[in-house]
C-alpha atoms as an extended CHARMM CRD file, in Angstrom:
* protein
*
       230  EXT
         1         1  UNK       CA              1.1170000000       33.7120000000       -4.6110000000  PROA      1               0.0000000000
         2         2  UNK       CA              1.3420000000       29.9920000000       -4.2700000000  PROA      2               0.0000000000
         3         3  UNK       CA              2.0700000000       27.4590000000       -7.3360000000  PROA      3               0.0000000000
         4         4  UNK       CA             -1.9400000000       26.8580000000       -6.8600000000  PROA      4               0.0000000000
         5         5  UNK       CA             -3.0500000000       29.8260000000       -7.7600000000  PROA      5               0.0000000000
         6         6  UNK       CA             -0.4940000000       30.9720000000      -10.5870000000  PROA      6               0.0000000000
         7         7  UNK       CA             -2.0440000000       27.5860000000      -12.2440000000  PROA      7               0.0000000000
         8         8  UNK       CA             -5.8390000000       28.8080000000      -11.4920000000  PROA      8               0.0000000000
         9         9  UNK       CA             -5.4210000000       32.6110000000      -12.7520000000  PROA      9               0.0000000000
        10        10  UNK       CA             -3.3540000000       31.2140000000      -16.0510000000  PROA      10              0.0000000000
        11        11  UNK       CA             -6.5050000000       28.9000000000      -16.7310000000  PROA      11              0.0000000000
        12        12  UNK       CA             -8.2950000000       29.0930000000      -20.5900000000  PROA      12              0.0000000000
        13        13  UNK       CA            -10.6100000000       32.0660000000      -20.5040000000  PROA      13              0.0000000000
        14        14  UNK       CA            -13.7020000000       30.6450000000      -21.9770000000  PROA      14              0.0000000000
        15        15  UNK       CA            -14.3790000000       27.6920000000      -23.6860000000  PROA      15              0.0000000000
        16        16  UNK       CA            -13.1410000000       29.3030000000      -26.6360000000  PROA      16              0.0000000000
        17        17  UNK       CA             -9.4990000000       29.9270000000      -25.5010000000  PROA      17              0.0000000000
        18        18  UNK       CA             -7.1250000000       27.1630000000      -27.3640000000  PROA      18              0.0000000000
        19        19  UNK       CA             -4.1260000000       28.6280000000      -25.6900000000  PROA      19              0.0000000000
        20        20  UNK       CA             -2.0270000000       25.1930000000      -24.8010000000  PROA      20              0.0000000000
        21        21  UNK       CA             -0.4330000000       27.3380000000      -21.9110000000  PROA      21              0.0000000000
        22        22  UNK       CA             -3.4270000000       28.1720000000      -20.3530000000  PROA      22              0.0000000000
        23        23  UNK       CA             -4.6010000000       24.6610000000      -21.1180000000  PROA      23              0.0000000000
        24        24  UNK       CA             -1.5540000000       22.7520000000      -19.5850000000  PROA      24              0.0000000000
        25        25  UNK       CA             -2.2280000000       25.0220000000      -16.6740000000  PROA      25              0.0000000000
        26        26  UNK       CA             -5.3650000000       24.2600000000      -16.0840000000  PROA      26              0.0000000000
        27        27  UNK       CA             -4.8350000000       20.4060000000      -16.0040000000  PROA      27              0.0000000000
        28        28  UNK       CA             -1.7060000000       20.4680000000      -13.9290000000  PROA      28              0.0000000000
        29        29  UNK       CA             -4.4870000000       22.6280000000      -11.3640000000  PROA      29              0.0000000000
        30        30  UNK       CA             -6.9510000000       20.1750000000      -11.5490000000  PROA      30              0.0000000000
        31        31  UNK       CA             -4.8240000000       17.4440000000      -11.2920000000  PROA      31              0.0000000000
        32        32  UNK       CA             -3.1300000000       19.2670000000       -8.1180000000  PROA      32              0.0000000000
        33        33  UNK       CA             -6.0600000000       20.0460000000       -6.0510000000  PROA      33              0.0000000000
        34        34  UNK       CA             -7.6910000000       16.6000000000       -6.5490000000  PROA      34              0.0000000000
        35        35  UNK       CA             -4.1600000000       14.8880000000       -5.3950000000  PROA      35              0.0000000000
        36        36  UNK       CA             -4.5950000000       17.9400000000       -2.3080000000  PROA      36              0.0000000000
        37        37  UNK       CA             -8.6170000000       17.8570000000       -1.4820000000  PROA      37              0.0000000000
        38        38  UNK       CA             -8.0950000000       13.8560000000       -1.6810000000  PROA      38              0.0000000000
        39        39  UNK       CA             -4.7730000000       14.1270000000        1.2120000000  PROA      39              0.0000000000
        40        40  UNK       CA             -6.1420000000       16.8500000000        3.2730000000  PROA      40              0.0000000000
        41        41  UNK       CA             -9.7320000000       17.8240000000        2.2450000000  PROA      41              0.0000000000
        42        42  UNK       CA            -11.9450000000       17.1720000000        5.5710000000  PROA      42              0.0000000000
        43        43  UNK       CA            -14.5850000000       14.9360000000        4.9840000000  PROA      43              0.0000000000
        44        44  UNK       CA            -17.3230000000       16.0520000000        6.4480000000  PROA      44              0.0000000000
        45        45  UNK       CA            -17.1220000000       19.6060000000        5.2950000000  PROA      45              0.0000000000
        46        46  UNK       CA            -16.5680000000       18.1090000000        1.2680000000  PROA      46              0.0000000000
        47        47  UNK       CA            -19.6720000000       15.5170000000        2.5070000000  PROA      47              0.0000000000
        48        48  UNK       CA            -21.5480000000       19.0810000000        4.0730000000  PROA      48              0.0000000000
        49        49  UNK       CA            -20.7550000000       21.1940000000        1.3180000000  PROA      49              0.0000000000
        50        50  UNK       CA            -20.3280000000       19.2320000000       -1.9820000000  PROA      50              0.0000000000
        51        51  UNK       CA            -21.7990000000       15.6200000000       -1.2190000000  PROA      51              0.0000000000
        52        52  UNK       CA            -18.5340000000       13.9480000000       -1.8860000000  PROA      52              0.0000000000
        53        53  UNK       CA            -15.6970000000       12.5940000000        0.1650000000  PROA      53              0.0000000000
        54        54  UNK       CA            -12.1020000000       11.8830000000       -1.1260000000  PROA      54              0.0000000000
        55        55  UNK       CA            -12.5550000000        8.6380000000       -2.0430000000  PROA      55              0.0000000000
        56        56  UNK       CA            -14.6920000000       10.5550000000       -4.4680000000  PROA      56              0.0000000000
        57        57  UNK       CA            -11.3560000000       11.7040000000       -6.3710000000  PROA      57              0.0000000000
        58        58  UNK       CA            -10.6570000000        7.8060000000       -6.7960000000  PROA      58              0.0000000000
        59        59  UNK       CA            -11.0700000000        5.7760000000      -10.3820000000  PROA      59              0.0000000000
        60        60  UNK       CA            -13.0240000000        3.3140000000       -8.2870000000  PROA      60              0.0000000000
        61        61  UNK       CA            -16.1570000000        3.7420000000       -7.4810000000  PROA      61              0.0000000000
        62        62  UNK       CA            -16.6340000000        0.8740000000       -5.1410000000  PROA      62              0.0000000000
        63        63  UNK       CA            -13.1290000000        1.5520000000       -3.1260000000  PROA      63              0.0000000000
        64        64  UNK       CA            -14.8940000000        2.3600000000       -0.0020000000  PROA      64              0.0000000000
        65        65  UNK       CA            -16.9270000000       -0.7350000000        0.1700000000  PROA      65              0.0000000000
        66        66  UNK       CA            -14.0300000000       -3.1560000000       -1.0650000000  PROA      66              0.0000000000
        67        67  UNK       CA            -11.4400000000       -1.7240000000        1.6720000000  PROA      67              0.0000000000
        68        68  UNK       CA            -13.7130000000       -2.0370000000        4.1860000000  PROA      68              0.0000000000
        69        69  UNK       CA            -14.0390000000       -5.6640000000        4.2910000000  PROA      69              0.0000000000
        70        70  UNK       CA            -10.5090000000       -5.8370000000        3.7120000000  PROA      70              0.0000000000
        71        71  UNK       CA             -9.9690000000       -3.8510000000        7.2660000000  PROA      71              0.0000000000
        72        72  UNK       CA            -12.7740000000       -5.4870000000        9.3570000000  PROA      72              0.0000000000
        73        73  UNK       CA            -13.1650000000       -9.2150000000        7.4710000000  PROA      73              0.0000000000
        74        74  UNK       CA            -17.0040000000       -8.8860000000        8.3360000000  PROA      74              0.0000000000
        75        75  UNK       CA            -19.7470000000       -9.5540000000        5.6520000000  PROA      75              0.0000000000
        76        76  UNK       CA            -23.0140000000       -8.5790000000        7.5440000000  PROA      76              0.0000000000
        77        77  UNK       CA            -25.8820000000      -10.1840000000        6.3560000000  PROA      77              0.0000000000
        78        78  UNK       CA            -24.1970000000      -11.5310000000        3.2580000000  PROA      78              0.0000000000
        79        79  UNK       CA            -24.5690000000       -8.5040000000        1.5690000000  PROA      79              0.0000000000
        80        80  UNK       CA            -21.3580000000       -9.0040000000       -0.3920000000  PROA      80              0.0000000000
        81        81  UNK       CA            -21.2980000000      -12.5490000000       -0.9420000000  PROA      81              0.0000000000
        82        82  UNK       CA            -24.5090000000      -11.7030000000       -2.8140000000  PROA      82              0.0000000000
        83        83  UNK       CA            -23.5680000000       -9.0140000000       -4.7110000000  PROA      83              0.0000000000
        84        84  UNK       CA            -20.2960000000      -11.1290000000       -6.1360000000  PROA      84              0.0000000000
        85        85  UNK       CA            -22.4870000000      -14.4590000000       -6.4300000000  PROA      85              0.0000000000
        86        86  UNK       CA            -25.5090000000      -12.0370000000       -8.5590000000  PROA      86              0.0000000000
        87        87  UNK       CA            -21.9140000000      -10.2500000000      -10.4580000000  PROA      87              0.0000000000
        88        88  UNK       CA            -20.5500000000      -13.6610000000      -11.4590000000  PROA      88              0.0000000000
        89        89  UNK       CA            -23.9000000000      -15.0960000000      -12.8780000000  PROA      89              0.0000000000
        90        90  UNK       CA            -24.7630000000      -11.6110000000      -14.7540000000  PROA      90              0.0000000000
        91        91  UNK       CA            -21.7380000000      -12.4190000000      -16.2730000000  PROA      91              0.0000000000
        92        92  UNK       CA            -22.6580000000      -15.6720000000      -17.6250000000  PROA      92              0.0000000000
        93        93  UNK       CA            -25.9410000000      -13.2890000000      -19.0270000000  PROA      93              0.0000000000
        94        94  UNK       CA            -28.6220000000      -14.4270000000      -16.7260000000  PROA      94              0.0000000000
        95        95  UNK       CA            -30.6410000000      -11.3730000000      -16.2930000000  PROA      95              0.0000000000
        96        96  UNK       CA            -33.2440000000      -12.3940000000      -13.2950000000  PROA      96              0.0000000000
        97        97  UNK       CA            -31.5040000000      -10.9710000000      -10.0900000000  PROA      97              0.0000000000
        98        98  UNK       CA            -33.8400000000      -13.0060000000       -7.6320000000  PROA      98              0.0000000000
        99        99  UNK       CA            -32.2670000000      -16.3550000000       -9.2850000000  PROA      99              0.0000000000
       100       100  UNK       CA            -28.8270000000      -14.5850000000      -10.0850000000  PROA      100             0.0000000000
       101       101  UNK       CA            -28.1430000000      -13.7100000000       -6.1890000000  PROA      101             0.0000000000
       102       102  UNK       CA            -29.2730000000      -16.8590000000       -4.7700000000  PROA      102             0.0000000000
       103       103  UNK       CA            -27.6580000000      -18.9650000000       -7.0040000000  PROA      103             0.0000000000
       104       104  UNK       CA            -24.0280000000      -18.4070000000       -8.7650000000  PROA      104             0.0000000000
       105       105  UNK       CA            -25.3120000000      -19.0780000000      -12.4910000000  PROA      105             0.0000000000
       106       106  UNK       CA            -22.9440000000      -20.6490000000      -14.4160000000  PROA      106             0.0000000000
       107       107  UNK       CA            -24.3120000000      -20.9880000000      -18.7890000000  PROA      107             0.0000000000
       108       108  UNK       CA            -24.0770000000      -25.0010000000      -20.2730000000  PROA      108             0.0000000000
       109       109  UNK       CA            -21.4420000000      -24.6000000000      -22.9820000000  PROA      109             0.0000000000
       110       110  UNK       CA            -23.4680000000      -27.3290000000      -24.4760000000  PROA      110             0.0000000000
       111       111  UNK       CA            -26.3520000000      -25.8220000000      -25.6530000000  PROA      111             0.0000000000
       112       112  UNK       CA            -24.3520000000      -22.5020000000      -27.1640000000  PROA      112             0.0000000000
       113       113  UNK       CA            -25.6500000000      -23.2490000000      -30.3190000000  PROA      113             0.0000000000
       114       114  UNK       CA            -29.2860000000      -23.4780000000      -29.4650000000  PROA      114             0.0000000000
       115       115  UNK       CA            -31.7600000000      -21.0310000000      -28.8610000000  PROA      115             0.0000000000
       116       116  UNK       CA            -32.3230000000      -22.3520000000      -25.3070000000  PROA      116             0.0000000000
       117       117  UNK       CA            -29.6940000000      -21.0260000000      -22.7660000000  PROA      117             0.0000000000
       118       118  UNK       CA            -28.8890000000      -22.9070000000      -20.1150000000  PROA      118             0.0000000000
       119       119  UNK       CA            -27.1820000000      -22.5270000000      -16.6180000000  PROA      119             0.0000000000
       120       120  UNK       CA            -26.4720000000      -25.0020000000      -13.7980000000  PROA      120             0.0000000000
       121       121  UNK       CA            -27.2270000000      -23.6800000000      -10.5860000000  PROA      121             0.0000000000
       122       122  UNK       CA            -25.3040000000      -23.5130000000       -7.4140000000  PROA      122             0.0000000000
       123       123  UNK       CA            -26.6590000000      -22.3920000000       -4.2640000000  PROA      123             0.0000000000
       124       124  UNK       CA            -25.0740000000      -19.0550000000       -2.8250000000  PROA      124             0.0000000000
       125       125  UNK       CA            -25.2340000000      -20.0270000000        0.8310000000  PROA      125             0.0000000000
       126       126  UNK       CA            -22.4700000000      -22.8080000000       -0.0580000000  PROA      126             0.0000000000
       127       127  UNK       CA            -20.3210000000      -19.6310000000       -1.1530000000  PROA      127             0.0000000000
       128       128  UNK       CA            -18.5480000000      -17.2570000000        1.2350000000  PROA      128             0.0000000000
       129       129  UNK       CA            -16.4720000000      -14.4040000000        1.0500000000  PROA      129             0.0000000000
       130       130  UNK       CA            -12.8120000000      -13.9510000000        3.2960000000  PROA      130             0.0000000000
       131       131  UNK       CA             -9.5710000000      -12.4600000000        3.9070000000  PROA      131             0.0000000000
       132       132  UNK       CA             -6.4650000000      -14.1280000000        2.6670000000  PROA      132             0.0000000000
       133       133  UNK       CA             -4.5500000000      -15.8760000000        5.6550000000  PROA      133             0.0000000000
       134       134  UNK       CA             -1.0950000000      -15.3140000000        5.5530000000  PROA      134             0.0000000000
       135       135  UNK       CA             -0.1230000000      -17.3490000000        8.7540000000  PROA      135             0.0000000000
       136       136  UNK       CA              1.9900000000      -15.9840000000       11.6880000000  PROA      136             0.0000000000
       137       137  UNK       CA              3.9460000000      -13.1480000000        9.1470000000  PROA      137             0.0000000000
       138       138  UNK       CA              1.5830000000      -10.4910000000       10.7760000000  PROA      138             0.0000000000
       139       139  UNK       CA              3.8750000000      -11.0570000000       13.9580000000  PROA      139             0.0000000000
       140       140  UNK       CA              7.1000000000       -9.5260000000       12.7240000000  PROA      140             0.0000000000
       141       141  UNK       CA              6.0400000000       -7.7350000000        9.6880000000  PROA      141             0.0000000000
       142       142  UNK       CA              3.3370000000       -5.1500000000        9.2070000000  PROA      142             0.0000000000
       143       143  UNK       CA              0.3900000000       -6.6900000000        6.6990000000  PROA      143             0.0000000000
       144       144  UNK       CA             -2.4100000000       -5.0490000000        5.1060000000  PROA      144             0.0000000000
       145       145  UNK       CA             -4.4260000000       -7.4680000000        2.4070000000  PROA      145             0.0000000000
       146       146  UNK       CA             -5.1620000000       -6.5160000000       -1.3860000000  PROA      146             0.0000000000
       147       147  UNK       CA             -7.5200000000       -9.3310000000       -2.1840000000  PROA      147             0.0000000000
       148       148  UNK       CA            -10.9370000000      -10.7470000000       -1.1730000000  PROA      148             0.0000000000
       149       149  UNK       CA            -11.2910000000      -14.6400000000       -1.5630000000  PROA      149             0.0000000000
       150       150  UNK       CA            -14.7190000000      -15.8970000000       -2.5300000000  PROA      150             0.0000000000
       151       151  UNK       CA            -14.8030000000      -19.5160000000       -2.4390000000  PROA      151             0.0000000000
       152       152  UNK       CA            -16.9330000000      -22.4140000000       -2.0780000000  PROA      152             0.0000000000
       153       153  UNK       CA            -17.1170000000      -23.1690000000        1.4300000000  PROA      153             0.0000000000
       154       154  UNK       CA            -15.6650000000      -26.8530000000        1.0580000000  PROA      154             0.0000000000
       155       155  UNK       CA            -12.6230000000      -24.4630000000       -0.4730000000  PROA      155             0.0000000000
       156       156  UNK       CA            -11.8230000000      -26.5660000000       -3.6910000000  PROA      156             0.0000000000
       157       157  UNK       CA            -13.0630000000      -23.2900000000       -5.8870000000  PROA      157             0.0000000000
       158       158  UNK       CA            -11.6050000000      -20.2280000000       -4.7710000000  PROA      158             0.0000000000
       159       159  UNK       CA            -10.8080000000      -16.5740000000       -6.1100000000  PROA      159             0.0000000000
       160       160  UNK       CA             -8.5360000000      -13.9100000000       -5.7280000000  PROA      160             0.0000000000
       161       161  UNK       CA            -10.3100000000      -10.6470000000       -6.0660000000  PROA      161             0.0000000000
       162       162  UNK       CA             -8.5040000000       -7.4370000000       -6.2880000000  PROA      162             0.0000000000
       163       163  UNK       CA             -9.5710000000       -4.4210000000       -6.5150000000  PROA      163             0.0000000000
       164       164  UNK       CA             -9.2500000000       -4.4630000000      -10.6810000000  PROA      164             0.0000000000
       165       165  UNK       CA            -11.9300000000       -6.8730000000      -10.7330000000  PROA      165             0.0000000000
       166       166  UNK       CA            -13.6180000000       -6.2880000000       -8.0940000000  PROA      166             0.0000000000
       167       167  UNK       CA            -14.6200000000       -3.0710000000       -9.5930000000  PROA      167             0.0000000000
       168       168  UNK       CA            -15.5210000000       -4.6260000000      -12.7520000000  PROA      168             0.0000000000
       169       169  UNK       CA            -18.0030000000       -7.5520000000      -10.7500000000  PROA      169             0.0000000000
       170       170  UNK       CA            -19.7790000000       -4.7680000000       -9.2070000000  PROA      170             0.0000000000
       171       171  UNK       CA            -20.4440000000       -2.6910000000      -12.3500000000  PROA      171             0.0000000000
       172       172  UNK       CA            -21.4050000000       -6.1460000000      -13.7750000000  PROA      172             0.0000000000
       173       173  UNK       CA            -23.7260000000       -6.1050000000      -10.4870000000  PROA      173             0.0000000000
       174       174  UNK       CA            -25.3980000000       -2.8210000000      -12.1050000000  PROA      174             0.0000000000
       175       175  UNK       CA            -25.5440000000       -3.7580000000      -15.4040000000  PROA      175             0.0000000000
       176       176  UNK       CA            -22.3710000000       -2.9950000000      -17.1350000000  PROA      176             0.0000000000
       177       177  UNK       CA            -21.3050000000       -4.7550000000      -20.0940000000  PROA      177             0.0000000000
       178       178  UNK       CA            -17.3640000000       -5.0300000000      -19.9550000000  PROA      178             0.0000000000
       179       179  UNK       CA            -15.3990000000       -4.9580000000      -23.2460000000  PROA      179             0.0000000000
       180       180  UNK       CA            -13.3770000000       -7.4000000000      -24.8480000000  PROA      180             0.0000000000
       181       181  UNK       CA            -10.0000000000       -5.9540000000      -23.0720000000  PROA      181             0.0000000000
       182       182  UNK       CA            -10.9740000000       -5.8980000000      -19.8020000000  PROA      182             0.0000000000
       183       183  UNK       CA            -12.4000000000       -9.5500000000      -20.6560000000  PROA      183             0.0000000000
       184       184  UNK       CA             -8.8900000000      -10.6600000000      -21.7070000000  PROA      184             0.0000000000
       185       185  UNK       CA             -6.7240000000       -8.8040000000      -18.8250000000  PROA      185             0.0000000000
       186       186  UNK       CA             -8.9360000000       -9.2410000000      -16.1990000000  PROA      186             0.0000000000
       187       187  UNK       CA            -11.4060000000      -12.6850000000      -16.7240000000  PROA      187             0.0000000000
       188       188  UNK       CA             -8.8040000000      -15.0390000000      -16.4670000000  PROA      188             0.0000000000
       189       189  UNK       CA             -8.5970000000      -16.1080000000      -13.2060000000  PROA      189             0.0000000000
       190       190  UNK       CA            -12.5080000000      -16.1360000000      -12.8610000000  PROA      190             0.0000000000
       191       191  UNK       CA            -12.8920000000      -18.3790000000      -16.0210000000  PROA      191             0.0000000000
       192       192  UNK       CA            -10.6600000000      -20.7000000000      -13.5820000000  PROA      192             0.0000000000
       193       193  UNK       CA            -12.5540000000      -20.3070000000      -11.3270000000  PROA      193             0.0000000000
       194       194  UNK       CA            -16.1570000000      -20.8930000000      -12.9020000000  PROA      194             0.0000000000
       195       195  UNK       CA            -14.4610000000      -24.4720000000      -14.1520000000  PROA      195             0.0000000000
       196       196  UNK       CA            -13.4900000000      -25.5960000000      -10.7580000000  PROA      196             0.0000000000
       197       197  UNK       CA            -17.5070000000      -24.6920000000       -9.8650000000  PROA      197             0.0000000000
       198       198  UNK       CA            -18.5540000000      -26.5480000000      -12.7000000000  PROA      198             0.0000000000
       199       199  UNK       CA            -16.8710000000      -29.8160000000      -11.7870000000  PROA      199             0.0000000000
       200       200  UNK       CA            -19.3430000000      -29.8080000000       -8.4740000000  PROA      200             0.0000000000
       201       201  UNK       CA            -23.0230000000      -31.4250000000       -8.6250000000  PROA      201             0.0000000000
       202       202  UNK       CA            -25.4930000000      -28.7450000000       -9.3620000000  PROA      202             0.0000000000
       203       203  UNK       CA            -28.3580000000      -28.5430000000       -7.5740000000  PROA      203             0.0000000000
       204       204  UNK       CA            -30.7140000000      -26.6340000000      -10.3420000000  PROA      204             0.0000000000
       205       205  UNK       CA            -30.9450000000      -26.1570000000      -13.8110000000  PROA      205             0.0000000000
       206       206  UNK       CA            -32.2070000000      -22.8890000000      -15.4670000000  PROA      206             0.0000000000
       207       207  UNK       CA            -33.6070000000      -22.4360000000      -18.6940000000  PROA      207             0.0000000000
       208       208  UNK       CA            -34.6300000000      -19.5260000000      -21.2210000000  PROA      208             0.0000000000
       209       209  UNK       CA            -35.5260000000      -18.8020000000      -24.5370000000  PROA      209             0.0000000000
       210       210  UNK       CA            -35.4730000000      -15.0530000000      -24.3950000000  PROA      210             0.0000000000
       211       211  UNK       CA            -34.2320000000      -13.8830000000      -20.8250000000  PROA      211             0.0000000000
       212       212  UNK       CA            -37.3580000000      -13.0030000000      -19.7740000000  PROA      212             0.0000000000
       213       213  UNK       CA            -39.3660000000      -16.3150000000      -19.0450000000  PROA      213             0.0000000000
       214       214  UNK       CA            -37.2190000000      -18.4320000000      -16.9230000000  PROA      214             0.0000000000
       215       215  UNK       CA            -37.5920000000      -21.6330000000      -15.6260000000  PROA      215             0.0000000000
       216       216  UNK       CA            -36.1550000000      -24.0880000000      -13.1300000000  PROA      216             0.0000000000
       217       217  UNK       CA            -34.9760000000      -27.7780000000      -13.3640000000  PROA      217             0.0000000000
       218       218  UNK       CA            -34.5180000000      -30.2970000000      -10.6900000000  PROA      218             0.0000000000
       219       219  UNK       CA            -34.7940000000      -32.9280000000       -8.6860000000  PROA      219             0.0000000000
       220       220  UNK       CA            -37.4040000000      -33.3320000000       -6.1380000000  PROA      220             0.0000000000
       221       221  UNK       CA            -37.5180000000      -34.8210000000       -2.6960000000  PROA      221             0.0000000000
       222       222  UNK       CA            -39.3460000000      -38.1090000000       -4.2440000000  PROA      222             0.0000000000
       223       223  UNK       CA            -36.2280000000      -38.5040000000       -6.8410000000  PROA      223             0.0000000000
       224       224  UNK       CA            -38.6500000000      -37.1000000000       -9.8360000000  PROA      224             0.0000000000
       225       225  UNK       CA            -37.3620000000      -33.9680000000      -11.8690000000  PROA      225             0.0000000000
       226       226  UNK       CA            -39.6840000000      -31.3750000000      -11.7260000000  PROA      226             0.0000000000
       227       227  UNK       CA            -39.7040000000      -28.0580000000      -14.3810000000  PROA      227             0.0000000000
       228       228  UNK       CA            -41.0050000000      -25.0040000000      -12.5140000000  PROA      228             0.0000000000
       229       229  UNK       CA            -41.5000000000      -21.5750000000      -14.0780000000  PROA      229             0.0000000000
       230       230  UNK       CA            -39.9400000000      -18.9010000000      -12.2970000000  PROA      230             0.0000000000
């Protein structure tokens, strides 16, 4: 009998059974065949049989996306440039995901006090999304990256995205509201970050008075400023 299933046969009996023994056992089995099924579980029988694969066993749900671009650089279509550029201005608490992915959002601190929220506009296409460059290192040592770099493309705003809060952008992405912890341990570098944006011309204005009706300020072709409803 291996160590494996001494742990599974000495699990709790029922729901019931408050035996810390059994209990202990059962958690060092659990915690065993995870570390086992995520080392040497085939993929596509878990994918065939149970729907999952063993970066299923992970705490991060977006692993599989995040190391991807860290192995091939490539961003087709965009598709994660938007996703950080709608994370970062959901995080500023503009709701409207059509405005939110095409432009990064960042709120006026100047109007906090009113009921009017406001957010200066900056167009996502002058963002991009790439791999740290490290120089000629990757010629004598081996090099994997941990970070993603989204930065305006004129690079004077850039930032280091690991895989900490990357995973919290993307729940943003979806909705998540993050609490005051992961604010403080993880925020920093992106409230950095959000300044450095700031100090750039916007090109847009948005304005709401309950999140729902939004509307657009700026300057038209003629030089005349112009207040469109979205």
């Amino acid at each position: 009998m291996n160590f494996l299933e001494e742990y599974y046969l000495n699990k709790p009996e029922g729901t019931s059974d408050n035996d810390p023994e059994r209990k202990s056992c059962a958690d060092i089995f659990l915690s065993s065949i995870k570390r086992k099924i995520y080392f040497e579980g085939n993929d596509d029988y878990l994918k065939e049989q149970f729907d999952i694969n063993h970066y299923s066993f992970m705490p991060y749900k977006y692993f599989e996306k995040f190391v991807s671009f860290l192995k091939t650089g490539q961003d087709i279509q965009n598709e994660l440039r938007d996703n950080l550029v709608l994370a970062v201005s959901k995080s500023e608490k503009i709701y409207n995901d059509e405005v939110g992915k095409e432009n990064v959002c960042i709120s006026s601190n100047s109007l906090k006090k009113s009921n009017t929220k406001a957010f200066y506009g900056f167009k996502a296409a002058d963002f991009e999304v790439v791999l740290p460059d490290v120089g000629s290192q990757t010629d004598y040592i081996e090099y994997f990256p941990d970070h993603i770099i989204f930065r305006h493309v004129d690079k004077t705003a850039s930032l280091e995205i690991n895989i900490d809060l990357f995973e919290i952008l993307m729940r943003i992405k979806e909705g998540y509201v993050p609490t005051s912890i992961e604010i403080r341990t993880f925020f920093l570098n992106l409230e950095m970050f959000k300044r450095r944006v700031l100090a750039k011309r916007s090109t847009k204005v948005f304005l709401t008075e309950d999140d729902a009706n939004l509307y657009s300020f700026e300057k038209s072709a003629s030089g005349k400023l112009v207040l469109n409803k979205i």
